[in-house]
N, C-alpha and C positions, 0 to 999 in steps of 0.2 A: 328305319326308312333308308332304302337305298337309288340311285339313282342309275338304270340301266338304257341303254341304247337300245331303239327296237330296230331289230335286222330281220326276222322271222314272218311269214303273214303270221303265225300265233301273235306276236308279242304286237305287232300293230294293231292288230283285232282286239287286243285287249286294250288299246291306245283309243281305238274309236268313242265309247260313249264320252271320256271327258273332253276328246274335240268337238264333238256335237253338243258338246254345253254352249259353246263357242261359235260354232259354225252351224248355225241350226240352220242351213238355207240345203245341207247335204243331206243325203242318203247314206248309209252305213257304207252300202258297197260305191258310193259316189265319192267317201272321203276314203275310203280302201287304196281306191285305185288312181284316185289322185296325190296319194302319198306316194306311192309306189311309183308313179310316173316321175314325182319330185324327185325321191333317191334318185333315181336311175339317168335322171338329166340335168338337175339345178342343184346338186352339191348341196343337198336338203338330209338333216339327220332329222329323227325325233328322239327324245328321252323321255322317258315317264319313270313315274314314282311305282317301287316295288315293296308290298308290306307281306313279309312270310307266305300267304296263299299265293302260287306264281300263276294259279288256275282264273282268277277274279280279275274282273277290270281295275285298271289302275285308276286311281282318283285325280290325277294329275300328268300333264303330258307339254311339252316345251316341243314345239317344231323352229330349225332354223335352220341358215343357208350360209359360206359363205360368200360375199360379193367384195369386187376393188373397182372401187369408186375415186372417180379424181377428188373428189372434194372430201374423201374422210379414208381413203386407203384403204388397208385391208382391213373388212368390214364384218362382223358375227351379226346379222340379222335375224332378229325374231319375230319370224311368221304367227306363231299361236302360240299362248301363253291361258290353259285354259284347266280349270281344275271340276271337278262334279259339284251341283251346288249344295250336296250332302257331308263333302269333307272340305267345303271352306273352313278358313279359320286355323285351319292345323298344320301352318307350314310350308304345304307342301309346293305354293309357287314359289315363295321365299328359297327353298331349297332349289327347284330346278333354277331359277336365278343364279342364284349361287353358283351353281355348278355352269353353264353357260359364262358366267363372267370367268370362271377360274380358269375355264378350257381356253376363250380367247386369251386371257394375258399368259398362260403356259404357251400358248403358238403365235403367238407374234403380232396380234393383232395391234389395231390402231383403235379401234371403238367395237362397243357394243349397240344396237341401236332395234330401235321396232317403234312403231305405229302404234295409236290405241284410240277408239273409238271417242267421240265426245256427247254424254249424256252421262246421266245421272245413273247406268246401273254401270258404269265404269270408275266411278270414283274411286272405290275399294282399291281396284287397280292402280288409277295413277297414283294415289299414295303409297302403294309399295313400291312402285317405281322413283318415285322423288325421293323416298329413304334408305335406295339404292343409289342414292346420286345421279340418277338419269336424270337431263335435264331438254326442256319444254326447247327444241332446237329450231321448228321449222312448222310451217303448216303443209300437213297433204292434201291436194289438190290430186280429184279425179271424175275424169269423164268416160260413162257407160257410152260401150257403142254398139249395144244391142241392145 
């Protein structure tokens, strides 16, 4: 299992279905070009999980940005954290974690931090989160304005 940065439309393309496990409110070409917008203006990478076939969707994919924030500094924020629901189980958020916490403490950061839904098909989640040490900081608070 290796863990590669997508810079390519291939390699993003191949990022799409396990963001749409996540973001199911997109289109293929809706989350394409909204990645792509992200690189190219909010300091947004993506990684996904790479296993020998470099041709097949990756089963796992970590979007994040960085932000400096007064109240937590320089900040590794995690947009999507979303794996296919055919290869739960096997690691592979565990791994892009990993890899995200290592990048931030190699560059200087101050915290890692991300958002995560509250119901019950998210639990899975925040227990890997809480056995990473991420800890329950704040409530988000948001108003649609369309």
């Amino acid at each position: 299992m290796t863990v590669t940065i997508a810079q390519s439309d291939e390699a993003i393309r191949r990022c799409i279905p396990a963001m749409l496990a996540l973001r199911t409110h997109l289109t293929p070409e809706q989350a394409f070009e909204q990645i792509r917008f992200q690189q190219e203006n909010d300091r947004f990478e993506l990684a996904f999980i790479e296993e020998g076939d470099n041709t097949r969707p990756s089963p796992a994919v970590v979007g994040y940005r960085t932000m400096n924030l007064l109240y937590s500094g320089k900040t590794l924020y995690i947009d999507d954290l979303s794996t296919l629901a055919e290869a739960r189980g096997k690691g592979y958020a565990n791994a892009l974690l990993d890899f995200v916490i290592d990048k931030a403490r190699h560059e200087g950061y101050q915290c890692v931090s991300l958002d995560s839904g509250q119901n019950p098909a998210r639990y899975d989640a925040h227990r890997l989160y809480l056995n990473k040490r991420f800890n329950i900081a704040s409530h988000h608070f948001k108003l649609d304005l369309y």
